[in-house]
C-alpha positions as CSV (number, residue, x, y, z in Angstrom):
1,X,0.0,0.0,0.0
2,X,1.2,3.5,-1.0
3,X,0.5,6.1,1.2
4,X,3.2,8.7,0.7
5,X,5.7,8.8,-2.8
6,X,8.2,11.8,-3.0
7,X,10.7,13.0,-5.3
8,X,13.8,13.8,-4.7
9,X,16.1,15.4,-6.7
10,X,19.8,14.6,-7.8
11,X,20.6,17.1,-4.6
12,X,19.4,15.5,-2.5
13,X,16.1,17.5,-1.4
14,X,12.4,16.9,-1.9
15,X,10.7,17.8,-5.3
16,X,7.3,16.6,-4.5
17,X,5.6,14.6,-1.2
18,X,2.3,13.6,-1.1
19,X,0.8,11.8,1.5
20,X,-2.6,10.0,2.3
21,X,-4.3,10.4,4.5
22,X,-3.5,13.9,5.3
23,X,-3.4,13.3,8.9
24,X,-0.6,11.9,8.8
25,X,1.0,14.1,6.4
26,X,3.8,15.5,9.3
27,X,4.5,12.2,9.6
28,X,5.9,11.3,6.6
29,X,7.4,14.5,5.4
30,X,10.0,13.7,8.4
31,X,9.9,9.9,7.3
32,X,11.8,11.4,4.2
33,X,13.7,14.5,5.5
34,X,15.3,11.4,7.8
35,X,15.6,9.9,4.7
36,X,17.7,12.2,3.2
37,X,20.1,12.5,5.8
38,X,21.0,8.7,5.9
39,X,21.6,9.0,2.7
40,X,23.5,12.0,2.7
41,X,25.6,10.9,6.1
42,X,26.4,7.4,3.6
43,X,27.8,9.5,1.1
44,X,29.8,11.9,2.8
45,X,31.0,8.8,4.7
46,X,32.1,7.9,1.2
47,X,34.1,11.1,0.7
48,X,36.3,10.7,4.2
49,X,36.9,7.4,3.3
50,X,37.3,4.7,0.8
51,X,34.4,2.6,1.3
52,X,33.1,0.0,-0.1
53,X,30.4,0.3,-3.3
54,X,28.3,-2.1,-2.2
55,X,27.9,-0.4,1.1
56,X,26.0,2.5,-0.4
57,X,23.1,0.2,-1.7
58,X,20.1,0.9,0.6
59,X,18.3,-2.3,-0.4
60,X,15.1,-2.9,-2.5
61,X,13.3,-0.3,-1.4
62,X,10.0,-1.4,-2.8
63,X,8.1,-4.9,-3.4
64,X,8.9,-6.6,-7.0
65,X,4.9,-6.5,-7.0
66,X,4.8,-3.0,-7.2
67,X,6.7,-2.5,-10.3
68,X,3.8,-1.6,-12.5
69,X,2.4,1.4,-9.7
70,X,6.4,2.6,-9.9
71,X,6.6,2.4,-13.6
72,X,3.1,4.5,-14.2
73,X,5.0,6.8,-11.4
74,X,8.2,7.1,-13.4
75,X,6.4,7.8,-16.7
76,X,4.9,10.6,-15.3
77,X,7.8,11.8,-13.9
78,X,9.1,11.8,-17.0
79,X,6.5,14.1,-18.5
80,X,7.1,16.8,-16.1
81,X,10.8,17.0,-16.9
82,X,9.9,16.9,-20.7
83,X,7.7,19.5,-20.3
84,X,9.6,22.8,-21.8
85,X,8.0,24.8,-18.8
86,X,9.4,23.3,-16.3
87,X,12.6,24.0,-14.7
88,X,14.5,21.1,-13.1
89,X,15.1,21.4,-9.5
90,X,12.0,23.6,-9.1
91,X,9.0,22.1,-7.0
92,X,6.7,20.0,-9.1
93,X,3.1,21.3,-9.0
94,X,1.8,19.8,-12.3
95,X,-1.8,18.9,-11.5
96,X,-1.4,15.4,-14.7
97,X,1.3,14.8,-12.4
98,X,-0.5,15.2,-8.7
99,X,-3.8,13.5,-10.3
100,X,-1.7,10.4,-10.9
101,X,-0.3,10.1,-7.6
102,X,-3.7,10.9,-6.1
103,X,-5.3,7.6,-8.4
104,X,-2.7,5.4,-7.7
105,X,-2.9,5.7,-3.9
106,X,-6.4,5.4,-4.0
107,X,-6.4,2.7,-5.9
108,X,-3.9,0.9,-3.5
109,X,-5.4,1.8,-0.3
């Protein structure tokens, strides 16, 4: 079940989060700010030090199952940065973009 997706971009801060149900929404926006900073502390860990590759690797961070909901999320990603409007690293506020996240999370919860 899907009940918060976020985008993050290449430096390492949110594009998007959206989260359902809304109560909840605090919640999650510090699920992935605490996110962020593992990440971020694993690759300035890399920088001091030579550490392994494989240490970096997180783990599958979704179920095989789920591909399909993470494709349709990708390909509409992938519109947004198409579109000649948008600027990358700006916030996304497409509403194609927000409307598919909103169906698929209804449709998984």
């Amino acid at each position: 079940m899907a009940v918060c997706v976020a985008v993050i971009a290449k430096e390492n801060y949110p594009l998007y989060i959206r989260s359902i149900p809304t109560e909840n929404e605090l919640k999650f926006h510090y699920m992935v700010h605490t996110s962020l900073d593992v990440v971020d502390e694993k690759i300035s860990a890399m920088g001091k030090a030579l550490v392994d590759q494989r240490e970096l690797y997180l783990g599958l961070l979704y179920p095989t199952e789920d591909y399909k909901m993470f494709r349709k999320l990708h390909n509409s990603y992938t519109d947004v940065m198409c579109n000649p409007f948008y600027n990358p690293g700006d916030r996304i506020q497409s509403r194609a973009f927000d409307g598919m996240v909103t169906s698929m999370m209804i449709q998984v919860c």
